[in-house]
N, C-alpha and C positions, 0 to 999 in steps of 0.2 A: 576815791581818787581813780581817773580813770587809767588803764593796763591793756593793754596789748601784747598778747602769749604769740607766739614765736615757736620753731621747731626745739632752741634753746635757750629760751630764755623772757623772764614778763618785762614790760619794758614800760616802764611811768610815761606818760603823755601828757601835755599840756598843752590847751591852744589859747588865743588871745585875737582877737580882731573877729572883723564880718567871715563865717564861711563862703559867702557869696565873694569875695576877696580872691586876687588869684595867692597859692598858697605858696610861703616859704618856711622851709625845715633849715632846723639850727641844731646843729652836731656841734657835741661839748667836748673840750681836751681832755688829754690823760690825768687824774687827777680834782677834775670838777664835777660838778654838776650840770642842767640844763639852767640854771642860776647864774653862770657867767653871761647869760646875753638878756639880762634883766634892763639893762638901760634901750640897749638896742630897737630891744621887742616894744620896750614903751613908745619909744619913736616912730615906728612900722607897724604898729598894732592896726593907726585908722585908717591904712591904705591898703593892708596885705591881710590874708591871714597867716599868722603866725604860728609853728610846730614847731614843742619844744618837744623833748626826750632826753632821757638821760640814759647815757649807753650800758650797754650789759655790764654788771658787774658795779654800776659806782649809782651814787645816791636810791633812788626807790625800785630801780632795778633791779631784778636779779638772775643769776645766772641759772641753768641744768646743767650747764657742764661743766669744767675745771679750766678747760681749754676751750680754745675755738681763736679763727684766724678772721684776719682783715674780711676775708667775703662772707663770712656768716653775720659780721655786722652789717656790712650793706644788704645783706638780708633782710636782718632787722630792719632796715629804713625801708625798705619796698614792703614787707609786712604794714607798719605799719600806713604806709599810703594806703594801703588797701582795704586798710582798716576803715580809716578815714572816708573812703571814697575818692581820693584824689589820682585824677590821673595822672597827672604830672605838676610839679613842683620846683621853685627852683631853689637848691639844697647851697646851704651855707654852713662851711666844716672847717676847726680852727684845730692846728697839730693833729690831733689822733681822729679828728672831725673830718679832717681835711683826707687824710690820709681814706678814711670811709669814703668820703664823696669821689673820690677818684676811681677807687672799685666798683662804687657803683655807675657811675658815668661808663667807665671800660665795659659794664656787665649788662647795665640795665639802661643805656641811652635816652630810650623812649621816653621813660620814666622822669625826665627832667626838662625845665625850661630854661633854666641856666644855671653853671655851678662854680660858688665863689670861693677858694682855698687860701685860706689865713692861715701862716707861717706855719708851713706844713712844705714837704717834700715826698717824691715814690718814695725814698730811700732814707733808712738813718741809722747808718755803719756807726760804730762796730756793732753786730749782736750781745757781744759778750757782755757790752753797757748796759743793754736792757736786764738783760738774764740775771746779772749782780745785783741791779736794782730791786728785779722783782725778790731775789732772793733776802736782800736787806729787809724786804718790807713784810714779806711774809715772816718772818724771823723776828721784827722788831716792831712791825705798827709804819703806817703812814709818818708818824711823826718822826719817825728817822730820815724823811726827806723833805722836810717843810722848810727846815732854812734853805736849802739851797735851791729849792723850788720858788721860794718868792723872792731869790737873787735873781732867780732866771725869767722869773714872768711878771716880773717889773722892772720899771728904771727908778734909779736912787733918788731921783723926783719925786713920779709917781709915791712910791714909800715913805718920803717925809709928807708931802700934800696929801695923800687920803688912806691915811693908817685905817680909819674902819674899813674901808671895803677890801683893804690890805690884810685886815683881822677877819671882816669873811669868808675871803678865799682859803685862810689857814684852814677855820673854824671846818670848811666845808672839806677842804683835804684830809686835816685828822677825822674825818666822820665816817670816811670812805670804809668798806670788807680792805682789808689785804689781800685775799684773795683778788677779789676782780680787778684790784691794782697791779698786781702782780700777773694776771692772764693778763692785762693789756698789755701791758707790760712786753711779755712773752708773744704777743702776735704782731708787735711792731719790729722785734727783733727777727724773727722772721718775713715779713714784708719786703717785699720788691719788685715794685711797679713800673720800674725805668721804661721797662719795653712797652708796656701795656698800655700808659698815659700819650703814646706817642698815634692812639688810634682812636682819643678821644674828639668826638666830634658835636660834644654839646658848648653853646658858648661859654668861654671861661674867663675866668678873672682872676690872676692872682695877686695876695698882697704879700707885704713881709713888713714887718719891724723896725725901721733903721737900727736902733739900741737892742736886738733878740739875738741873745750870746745862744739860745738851744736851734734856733732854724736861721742861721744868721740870711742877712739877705742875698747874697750869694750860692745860698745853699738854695732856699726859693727861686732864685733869678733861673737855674737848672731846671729846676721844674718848670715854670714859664715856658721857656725855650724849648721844652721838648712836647708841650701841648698847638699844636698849629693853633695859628691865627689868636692863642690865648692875650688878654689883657694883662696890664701890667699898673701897682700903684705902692707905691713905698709911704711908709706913714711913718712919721717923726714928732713929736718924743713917743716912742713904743717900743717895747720889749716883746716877750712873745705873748701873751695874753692881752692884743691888742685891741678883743670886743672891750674887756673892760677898763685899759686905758685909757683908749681913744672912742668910746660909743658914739660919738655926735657925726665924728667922719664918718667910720665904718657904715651907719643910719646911710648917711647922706650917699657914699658909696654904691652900695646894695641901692636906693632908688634907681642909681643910675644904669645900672647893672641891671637887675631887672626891670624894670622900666623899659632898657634894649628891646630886650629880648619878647615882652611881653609887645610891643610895638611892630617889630618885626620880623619875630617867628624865628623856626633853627637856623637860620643864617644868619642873625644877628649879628653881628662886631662888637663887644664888648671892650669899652674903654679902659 
């Protein structure tokens, strides 16, 4: 399998499509793997090339250190372009994904062609939410948050229509370290990007969930609002794991999104 070593941490890589392809990188949420954007990537494979990863701490990842904050993962993801040979990319981050691509955008500009945030925010008050959580899970295992994890990143639709992929997003949550659940956990709680996202100047695009009780759409529309000139697209029926609700939109989305951007250059407008 191929790995990518990092100041802290090996990071699983996967790609899919032509390298001759312009590249897009896919950031997985708190809780998955690079497996959530499995419909997606099938659909973007013949026109893009496609990077998956799975971030420090969760699936074939692993961490050095116990700790580590929001910009040591956007590390990782410039690590690994470099690995790659890629100069620029345009990164596509859903919750904890999203919250990456935004440190990186604020840190490492260059390094992007356009960057799309799925039901993600700078900010997700209170700290003490996360702290408790990582505390439950180090103390009890993943599976002390699986119900209410796939209350929250589905709709009660979704959940009666496609219980298997409903059962491998569990399968893949109980499989997770506690630990690296639990450090993400702990660097979201610390996170706050308010100020930072407001001097991002790569094209952006944000979505949200209509039905996503965790980044409700409001709490995105914030985010929006504080990215100049960012786009805007709400998708319905979706909750907050809306790569794997909704793949056929999001696919079709990301075309248009990068498609902008790759047509146009950093000024792009993103719809």
């Amino acid at each position: 399998m191929p790995f990518v070593r990092t100041s802290g941490a090996t990071l699983f890589v996967t790609e899919a499509g032509s390298p001759d392809r312009p590249a897009i990188v896919f950031s997985n949420s708190l809780g998955t793997t690079h497996r959530m954007w499995d419909a997606v990537v099938e659909d973007l494979a013949v026109d893009y090339r496609c990077v998956r990863y799975d971030t420090r701490g969760h699936g074939a990842s692993k961490m050095a250190s116990p700790t580590w904050d929001i910009d040591d993962l956007a590390d990782d993801a410039v690590a690994i372009l470099d690995n790659l040979g890629i100069a620029a990319a345009h990164f596509v981050g859903l919750s904890l994904g999203g919250i990456i691509g935004q440190a990186l955008a604020s840190r490492h500009p260059d390094r992007l062609r356009s960057l799309t945030l799925l039901a993600t925010a700078a900010a997700m008050p209170p700290p003490e939410r996360w702290r408790d959580r990582a505390d439950l899970v180090r103390r009890d295992g993943t599976e002390a948050v699986e119900a209410q994890s796939m209350e929250r990143w589905f709709t009660p639709g979704f959940l009666a229509r496609a219980p298997e992929r409903v059962a491998a997003a569990a399968r893949e949550l109980r499989s997770l370290d506690p630990a690296g659940y639990a450090a993400a956990c702990e660097a979201i709680a610390s996170t706050d990007l308010r100020e930072r996202v407001r001097s991002i100047t790569v094209p952006t695009s944000v979505v949200a969930g209509q039905e996503d009780p965790a980044t409700p759409p409001a709490m995105v529309r914030e985010l929006h609002d504080a990215i100049p000139g960012a786009g805007w697209k709400l998708i319905s029926p979706a909750a907050h794991l809306i790569a794997i609700e909704q793949p056929v939109e999001v696919a079709e989305h990301l075309r248009s999104v990068c498609g902008a951007a790759d047509r146009e250059g950093p000024a792009a407008a993103v719809a």
